[in-house]
C-alpha positions as a Markdown table, in Angstrom:
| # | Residue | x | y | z |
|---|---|---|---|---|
| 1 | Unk | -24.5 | -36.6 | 0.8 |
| 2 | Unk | -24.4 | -34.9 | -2.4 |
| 3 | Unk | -26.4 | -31.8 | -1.2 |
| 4 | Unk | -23.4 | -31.2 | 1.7 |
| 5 | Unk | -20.6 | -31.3 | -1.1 |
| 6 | Unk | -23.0 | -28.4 | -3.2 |
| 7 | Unk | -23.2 | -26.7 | -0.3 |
| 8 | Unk | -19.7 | -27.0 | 0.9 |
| 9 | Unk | -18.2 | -26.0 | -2.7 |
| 10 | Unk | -20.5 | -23.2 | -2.8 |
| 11 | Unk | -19.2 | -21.9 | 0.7 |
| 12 | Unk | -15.6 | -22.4 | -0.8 |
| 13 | Unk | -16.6 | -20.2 | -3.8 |
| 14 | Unk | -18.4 | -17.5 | -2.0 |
| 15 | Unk | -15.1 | -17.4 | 1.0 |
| 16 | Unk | -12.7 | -17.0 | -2.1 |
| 17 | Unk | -14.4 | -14.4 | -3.9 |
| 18 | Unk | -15.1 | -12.1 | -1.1 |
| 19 | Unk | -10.8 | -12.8 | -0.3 |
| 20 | Unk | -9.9 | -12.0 | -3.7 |
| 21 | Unk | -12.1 | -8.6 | -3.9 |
| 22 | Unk | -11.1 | -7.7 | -0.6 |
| 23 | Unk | -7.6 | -7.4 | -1.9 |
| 24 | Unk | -5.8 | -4.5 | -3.6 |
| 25 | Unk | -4.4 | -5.2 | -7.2 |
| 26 | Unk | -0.7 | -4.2 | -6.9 |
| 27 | Unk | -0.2 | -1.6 | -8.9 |
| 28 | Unk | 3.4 | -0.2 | -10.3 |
| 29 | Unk | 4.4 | 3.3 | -9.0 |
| 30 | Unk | 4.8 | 4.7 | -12.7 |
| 31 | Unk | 1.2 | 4.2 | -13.3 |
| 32 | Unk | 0.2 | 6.1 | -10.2 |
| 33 | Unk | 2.5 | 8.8 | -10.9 |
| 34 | Unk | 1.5 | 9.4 | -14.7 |
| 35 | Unk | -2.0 | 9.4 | -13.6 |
| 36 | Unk | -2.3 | 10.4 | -10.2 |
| 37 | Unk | -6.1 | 11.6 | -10.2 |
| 38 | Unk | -7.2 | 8.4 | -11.4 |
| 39 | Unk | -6.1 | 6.7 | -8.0 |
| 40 | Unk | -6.9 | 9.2 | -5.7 |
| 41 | Unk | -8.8 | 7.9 | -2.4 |
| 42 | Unk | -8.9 | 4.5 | -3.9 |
| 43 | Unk | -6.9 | 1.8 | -2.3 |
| 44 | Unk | -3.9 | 0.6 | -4.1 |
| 45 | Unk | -1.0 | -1.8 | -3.4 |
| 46 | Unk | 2.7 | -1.5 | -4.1 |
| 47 | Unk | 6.0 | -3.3 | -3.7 |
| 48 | Unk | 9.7 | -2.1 | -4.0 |
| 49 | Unk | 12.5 | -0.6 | -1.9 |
| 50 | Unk | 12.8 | 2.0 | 0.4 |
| 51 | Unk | 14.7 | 4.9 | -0.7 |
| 52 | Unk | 14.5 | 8.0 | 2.0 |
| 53 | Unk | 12.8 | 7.0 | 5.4 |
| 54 | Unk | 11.8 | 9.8 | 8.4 |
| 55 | Unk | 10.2 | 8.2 | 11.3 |
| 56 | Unk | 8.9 | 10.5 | 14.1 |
| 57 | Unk | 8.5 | 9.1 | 17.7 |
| 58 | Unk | 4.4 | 8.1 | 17.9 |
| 59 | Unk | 3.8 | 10.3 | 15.4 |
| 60 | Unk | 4.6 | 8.1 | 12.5 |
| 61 | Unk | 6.5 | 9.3 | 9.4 |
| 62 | Unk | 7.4 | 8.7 | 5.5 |
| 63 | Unk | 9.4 | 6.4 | 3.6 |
| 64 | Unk | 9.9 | 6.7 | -0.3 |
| 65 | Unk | 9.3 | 3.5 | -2.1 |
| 66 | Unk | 10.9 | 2.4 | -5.6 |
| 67 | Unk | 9.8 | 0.1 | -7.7 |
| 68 | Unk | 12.0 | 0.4 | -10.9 |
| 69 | Unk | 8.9 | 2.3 | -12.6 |
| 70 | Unk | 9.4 | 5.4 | -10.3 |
| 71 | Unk | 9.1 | 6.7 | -6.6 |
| 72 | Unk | 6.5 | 7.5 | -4.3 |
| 73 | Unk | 5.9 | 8.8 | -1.1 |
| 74 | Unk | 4.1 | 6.9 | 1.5 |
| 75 | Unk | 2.7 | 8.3 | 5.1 |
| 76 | Unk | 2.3 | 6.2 | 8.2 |
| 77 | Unk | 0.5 | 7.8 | 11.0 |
| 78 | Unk | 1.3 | 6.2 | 14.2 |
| 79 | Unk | 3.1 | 2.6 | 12.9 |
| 80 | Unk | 6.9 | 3.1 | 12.9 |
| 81 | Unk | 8.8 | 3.0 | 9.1 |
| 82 | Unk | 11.1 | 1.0 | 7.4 |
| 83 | Unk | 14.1 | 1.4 | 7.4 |
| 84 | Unk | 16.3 | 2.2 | 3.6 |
| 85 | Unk | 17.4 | -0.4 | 2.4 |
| 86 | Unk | 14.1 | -2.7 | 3.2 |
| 87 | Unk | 12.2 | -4.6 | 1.0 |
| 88 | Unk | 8.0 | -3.4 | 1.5 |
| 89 | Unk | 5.0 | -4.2 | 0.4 |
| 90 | Unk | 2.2 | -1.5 | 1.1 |
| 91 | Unk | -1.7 | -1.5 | 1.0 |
| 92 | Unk | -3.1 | 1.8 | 1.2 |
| 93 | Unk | -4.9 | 4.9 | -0.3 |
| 94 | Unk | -4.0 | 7.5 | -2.6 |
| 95 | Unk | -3.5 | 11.1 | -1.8 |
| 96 | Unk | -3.0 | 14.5 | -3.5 |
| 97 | Unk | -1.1 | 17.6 | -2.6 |
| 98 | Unk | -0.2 | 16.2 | 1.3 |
| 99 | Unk | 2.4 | 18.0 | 4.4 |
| 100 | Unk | 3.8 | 16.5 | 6.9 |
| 101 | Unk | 6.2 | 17.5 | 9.2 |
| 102 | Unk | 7.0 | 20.8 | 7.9 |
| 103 | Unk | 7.1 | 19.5 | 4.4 |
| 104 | Unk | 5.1 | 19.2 | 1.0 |
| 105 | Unk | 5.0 | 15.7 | -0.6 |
| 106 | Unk | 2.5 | 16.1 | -3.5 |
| 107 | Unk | 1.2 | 12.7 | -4.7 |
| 108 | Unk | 1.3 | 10.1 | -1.7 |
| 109 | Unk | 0.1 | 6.9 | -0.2 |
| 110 | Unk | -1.4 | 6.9 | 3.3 |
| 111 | Unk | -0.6 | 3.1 | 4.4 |
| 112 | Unk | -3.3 | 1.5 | 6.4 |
| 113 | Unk | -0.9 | -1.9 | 5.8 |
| 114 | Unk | 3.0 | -2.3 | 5.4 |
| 115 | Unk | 4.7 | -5.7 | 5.4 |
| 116 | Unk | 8.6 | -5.5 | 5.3 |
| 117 | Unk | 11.0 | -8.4 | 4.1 |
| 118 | Unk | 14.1 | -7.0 | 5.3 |
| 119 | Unk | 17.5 | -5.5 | 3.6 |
């Protein structure tokens, strides 16, 4: 009996480690922005509200996220965008000197994960 409970904590502790490394840490837009080449192709998460959004019929597009630390850019490529106004959280991975659409962004996010809470 004792022997299932070791085994079952130990699957309990294995499940929630490989869950909490799995996840981004959720990192402020200032810090990104001071040092952008530190986060480049990594995977970062972000939360704040959407500033400027472009959507393109199943292209994608870009919305501008604000956090109170500073702005960013962030790309979808085939998801639709939310709209200004929304609440977002984002997963996704940093990129440097990026165009789309005819125009330059410099430092962005390409989401691979956007969850929106509404205006």
């Amino acid at each position: 009996m004792r022997s299932y409970r070791t085994v079952g904590l130990l699957i309990l502790t294995l499940c929630g480690a490989l869950l909490l490394t799995a996840c981004p840490t959720q990192t402020n837009i200032g810090k990104i922005n001071r040092d952008p080449d530190r986060y480049v192709n990594k995977e970062v998460g972000i939360a704040g509200n959407v500033t400027d959004s472009y959507g393109v019929a199943l292209v994608g597009g870009a919305y501008k996220v604000d956090d109170g630390t500073g702005s960013i850019w962030v790309v979808s490529r085939g998801g639709g965008v939310p709209s200004r106004g929304a609440r977002v959280g984002v997963k996704g991975h940093v990129l440097n000197g990026f165009s789309f659409g005819g125009r330059n962004f410099g430092t962005v996010i390409e989401e691979t994960e956007h969850r929106t809470k509404g205006r």
